[in-house]
N, C-alpha and C positions, 0 to 999 in steps of 0.2 A: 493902326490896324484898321482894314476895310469894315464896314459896318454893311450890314444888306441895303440899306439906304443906299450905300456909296455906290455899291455894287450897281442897284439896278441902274445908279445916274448914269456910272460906266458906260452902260447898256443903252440907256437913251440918247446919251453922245452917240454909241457908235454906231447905233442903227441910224439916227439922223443924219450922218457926216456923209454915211454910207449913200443914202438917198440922196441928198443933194449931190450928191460928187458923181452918182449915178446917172442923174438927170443932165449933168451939165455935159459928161462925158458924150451920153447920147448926143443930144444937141452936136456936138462937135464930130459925130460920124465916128465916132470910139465905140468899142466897148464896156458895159457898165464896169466891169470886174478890174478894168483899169482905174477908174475913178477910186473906186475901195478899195484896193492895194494903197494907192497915193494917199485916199484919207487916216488910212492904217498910221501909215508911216507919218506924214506931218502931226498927227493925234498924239502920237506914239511916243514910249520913254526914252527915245533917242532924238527925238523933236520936244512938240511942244509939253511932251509928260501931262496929257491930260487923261488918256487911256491906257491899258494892260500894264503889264510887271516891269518893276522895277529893273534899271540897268545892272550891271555887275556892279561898277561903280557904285551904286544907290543904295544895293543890297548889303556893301560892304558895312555901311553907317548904320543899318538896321539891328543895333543890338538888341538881343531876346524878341525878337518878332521872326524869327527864321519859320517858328511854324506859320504865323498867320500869312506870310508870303505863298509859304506851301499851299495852303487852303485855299487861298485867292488863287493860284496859279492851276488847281485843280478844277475850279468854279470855270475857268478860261478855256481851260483843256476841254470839258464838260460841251460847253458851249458852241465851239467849234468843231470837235465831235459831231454832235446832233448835227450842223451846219453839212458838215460832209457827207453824212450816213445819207438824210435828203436829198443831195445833191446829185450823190452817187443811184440813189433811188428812183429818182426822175429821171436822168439816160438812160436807165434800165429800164423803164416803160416805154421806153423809144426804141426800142432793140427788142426785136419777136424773134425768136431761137427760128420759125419759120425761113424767118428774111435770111436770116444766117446762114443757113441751110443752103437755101437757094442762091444766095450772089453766087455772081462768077467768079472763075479761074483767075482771070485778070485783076479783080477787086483782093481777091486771096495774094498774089503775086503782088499786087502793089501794098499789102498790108506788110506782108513779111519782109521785104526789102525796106520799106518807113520804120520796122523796129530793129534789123541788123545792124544798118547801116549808121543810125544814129549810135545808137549804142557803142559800136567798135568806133567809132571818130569820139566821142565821148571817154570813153574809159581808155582808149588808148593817150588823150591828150592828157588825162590827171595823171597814169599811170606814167608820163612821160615826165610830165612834171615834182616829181617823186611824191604824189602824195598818198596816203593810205589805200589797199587793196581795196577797204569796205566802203573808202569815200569816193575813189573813179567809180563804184558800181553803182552807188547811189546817182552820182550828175551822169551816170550813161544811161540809166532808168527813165530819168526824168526830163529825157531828153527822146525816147522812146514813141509816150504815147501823140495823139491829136487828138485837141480839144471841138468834138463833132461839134457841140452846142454854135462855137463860134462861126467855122467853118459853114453850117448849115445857112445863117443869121444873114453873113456877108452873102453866103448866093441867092439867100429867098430875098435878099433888096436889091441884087443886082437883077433880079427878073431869068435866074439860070438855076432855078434849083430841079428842073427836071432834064436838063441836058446830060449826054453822054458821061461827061467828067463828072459832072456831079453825083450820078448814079456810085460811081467808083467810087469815091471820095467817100462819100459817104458808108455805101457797103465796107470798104476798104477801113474806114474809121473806126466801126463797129466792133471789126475783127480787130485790131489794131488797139484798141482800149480793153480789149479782153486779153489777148496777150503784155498788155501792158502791166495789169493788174494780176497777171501770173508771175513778171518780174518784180514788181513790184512785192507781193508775198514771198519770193526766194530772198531775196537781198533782207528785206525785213527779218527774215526768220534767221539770217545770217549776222544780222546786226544783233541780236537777241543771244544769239550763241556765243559771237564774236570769233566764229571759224570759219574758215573755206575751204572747201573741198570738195571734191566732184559729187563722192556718195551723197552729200550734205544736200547739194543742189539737185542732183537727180532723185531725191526724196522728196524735199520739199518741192518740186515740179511734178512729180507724179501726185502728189498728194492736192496739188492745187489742181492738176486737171482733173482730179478723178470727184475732188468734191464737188468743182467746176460743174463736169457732168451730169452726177447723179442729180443735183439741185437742179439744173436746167431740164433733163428730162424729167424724171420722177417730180418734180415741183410742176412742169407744165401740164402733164397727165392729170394729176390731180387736182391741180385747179379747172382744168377742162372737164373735167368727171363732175367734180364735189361743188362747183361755184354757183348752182342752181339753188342749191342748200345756204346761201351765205345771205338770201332776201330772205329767209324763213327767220333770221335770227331778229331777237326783241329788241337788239343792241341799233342805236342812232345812227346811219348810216354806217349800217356792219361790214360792206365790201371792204370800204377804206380803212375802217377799223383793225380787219384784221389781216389786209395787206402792210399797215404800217406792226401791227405784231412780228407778222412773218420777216419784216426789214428787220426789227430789232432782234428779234430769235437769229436770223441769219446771223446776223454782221456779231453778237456774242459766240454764235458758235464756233464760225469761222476765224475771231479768235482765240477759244477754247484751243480750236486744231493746229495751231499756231500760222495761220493766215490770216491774211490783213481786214481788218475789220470792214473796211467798203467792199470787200469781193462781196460778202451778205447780202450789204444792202443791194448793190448791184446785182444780185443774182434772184434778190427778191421782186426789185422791179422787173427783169425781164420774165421772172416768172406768170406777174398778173400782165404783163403787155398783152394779151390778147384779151384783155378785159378790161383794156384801160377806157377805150371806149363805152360799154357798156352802159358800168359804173361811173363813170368821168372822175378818173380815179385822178388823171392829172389835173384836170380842173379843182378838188377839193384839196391836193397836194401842195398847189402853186400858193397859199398864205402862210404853211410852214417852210416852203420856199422861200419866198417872197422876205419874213423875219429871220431866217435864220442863217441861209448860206449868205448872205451881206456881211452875216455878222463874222464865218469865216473867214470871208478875204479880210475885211477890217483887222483883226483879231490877226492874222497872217501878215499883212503889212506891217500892223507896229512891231511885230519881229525882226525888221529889219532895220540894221544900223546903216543908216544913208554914208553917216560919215566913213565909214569903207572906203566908197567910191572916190573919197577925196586922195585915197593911195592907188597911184598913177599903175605898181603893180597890178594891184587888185582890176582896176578898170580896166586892163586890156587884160586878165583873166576872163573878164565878165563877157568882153566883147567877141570873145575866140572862143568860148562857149556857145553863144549866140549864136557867132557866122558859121560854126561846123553843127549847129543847130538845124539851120537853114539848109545848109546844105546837104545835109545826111538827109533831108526830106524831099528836097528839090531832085540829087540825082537816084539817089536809094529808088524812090516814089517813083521816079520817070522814068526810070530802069522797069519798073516792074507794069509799066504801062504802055512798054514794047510793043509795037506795031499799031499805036495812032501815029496822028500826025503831029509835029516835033512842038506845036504851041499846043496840043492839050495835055501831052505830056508833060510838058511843063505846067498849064493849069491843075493838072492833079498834085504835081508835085509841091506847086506851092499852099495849095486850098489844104494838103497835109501837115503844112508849117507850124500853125499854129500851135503852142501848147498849154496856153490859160492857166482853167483850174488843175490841169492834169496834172501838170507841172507844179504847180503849189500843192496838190495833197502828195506827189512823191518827196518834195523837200519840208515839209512836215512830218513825214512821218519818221525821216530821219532824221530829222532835230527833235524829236519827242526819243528817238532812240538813241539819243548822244548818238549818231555815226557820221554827222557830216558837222565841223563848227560855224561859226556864226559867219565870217567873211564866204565859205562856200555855200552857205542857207540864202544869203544874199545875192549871190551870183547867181544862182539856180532861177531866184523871182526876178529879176533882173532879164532873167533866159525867157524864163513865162510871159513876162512882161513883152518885149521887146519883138516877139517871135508875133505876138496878138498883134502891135501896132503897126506892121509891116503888111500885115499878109492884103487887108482892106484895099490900100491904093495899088497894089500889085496887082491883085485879081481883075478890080476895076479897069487898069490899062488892057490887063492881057483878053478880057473881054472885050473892047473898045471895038465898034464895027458889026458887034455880033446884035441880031434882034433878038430882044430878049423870047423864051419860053414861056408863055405863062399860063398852058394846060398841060396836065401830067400825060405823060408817055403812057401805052395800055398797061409795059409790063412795070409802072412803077408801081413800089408797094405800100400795102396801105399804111405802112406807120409814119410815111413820111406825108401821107396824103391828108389833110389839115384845110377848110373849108377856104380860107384865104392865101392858101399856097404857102405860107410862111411858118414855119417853125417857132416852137417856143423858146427864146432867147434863155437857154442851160448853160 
């Protein structure tokens, strides 16, 4: 049985692995979140069994300890939890309902085409493949959004983050993680039930835009009105105190209403985005960042059984997920960015590619709901994975020639406007 001793060493493993594999991945022109995926996993009880639960195999030999697994596994749950709720909390201070508002027709157009398009080459390849109705809608979800954090990362180093595409990409991302996070609570709520049905899904869809709404308006209003009153409070830096409230109130209630618990948190950061500056509410957010979503991926990677991939079926499932990955963003994406010219259509559609964390909290959240098993939980990060390490030397070529941007356009907007042009690595 784990002892709280054990526990925190757990923790100090995996926040260290996390860091160093972070560091090194940087160095090598990666992104961090690869590095902690891969320390996950080599850490992990399908590797070197230094971090997270027990195999199936392991669990079998663990007579009368079935609860302390449970408790330990709850501790895990707990941990990367909080890991998300943060994570999902910071893109939402990045995302002003303003900016939303205002992108264009053509950002909207390219958003809607990056979540069809992936989705029906997704759910039509599981569904081809005979597997379960609720497990094509999971890997066609998760196949859905783009990961902006990354996307934004690679253009503020390439010297292009205020260029034409970029503009789109990024608007287009905005839209596109919010619709993702509407399928993403239909399928959930569906895995929950474990039925399918239109009425089912035009409930739970209406029910997620409508909470969608009122929280983004009625929460912007009042924090616009009432955020004068939040320096008057005797409470230690009270802005952030009680924007990380309103995350955790959100993200409870909104699974009260039976929607996914990051629409909250997400719904709470976009609420104070227009005060993020203010307060520097990202600045004092970024050390429970900084500890906690590492611990996410980490914690996310040791879930994955590597040794899958030694079954030659399994690896060309993963790979054909992947490439109709890519491609449901490359043409979907460049369909909807009709009438440039044919190489920035393509740069939008690929700077759309990527799916990082997005893609690891839609295949967690259906392994926390038994709806997808362990060989499709691996192929989905595998998808995430894979989709991230492509996108970098892609864009780099299809820039190749261009001088870089490196002052903001008049009509760019201020959430993306950041003193040294560059974005915070989400």
């Amino acid at each position: 049985m784990h002892t709280a001793a054990e526990v925190l060493a757990d923790v100090f493993l995996m926040f260290l692995s996390a860091k160093l594999a972070g560091e090194l991945f940087e160095r090598l022109k990666q992104p961090a979140v690869v590095g902690e995926l891969l320390a996950g996993m080599l850490l992990g009880p399908f590797a070197l069994g230094w971090i997270g639960l027990p195999s199936a195999e392991m669990v079998a030999t663990f007579h009368g300890q079935a609860e302390a697994i449970e408790v330990l596994a709850s501790i895990y749950e707990v941990i990367a939890e909080l890991g998300v709720l943060i994570l999902l909390f910071l893109v939402g201070l990045e995302t002003r309902l303003s900016d939303i508002l205002r992108v264009g027709v053509r950002a909207g157009a390219v958003a809607m085409a990056g979540v069809v398009v992936p989705f029906i080459l997704g759910y039509a390849l599981m569904a081809a493949l005979g597997h379960p109705t609720l497990e094509a809608l999971f890997v066609g979800t998760a196949m859905v959004a783009t990961s902006v954090g990354i996307t934004a990362r690679v253009l503020a180093d390439l010297g292009h983050l205020h260029s034409d595409e970029a503009r789109i990409i990024l608007g287009a991302a905005v839209i596109d993680d919010i619709l993702a996070m509407i399928a993403l609570a239909i399928v959930s709520a569906l895995g929950e039930s474990g039925q399918v049905s239109v009425p089912a899904i035009a409930l739970v869809a209406a029910q997620a835009i409508a909470f969608t709404a009122f929280v983004a308006l009625a929460g912007r209003h009042a924090v616009q009105r009432w955020s004068i009153h939040l320096e008057r409070l005797r409470i230690r830096n009270a802005p952030f105190v009680v924007a990380v409230l309103l995350m955790l109130g959100l993200a409870a209630l909104s699974a009260q209403v039976g929607l996914a618990a990051i629409i909250g948190a997400f719904l709470a950061g976009m609420v104070f985005a227009e005060l993020r500056e203010q307060y520097q509410l990202e600045h004092q957010a970024l050390p429970l960042y900084e500890l906690l979503v590492p611990l996410f991926f980490v914690i996310t990677g040791s879930r994955v059984d590597w040794r899958l991939f030694l079954d030659g079926s399994l690896l060309g499932l993963a790979l054909a997920v992947t490439g109709l990955a890519i491609v449901g963003k490359v043409f979907g994406c460049g369909a909807g960015a009709w009438g440039m010219s044919r190489r920035s259509a393509l740069i939008v559609g690929v700077g759309m590619a990527p799916r990082g964390e997005v893609g690891l909290i839609v295949a967690n959240a259906g392994k926390s709901l038994g709806a997808i098993p362990d060989p499709i939980f691996s192929v989905v990060v595998i998808m995430s994975v894979l989709t991230t390490l492509v996108v970098p030397p892609i864009l780099t070529v299809l820039y190749r020639g261009r001088a870089a941007i490196l002052t903001p356009a008049p009509e760019t907007t201020a959430e993306y406007a950041v003193p040294d042009g560059r974005l915070p690595d989400l």
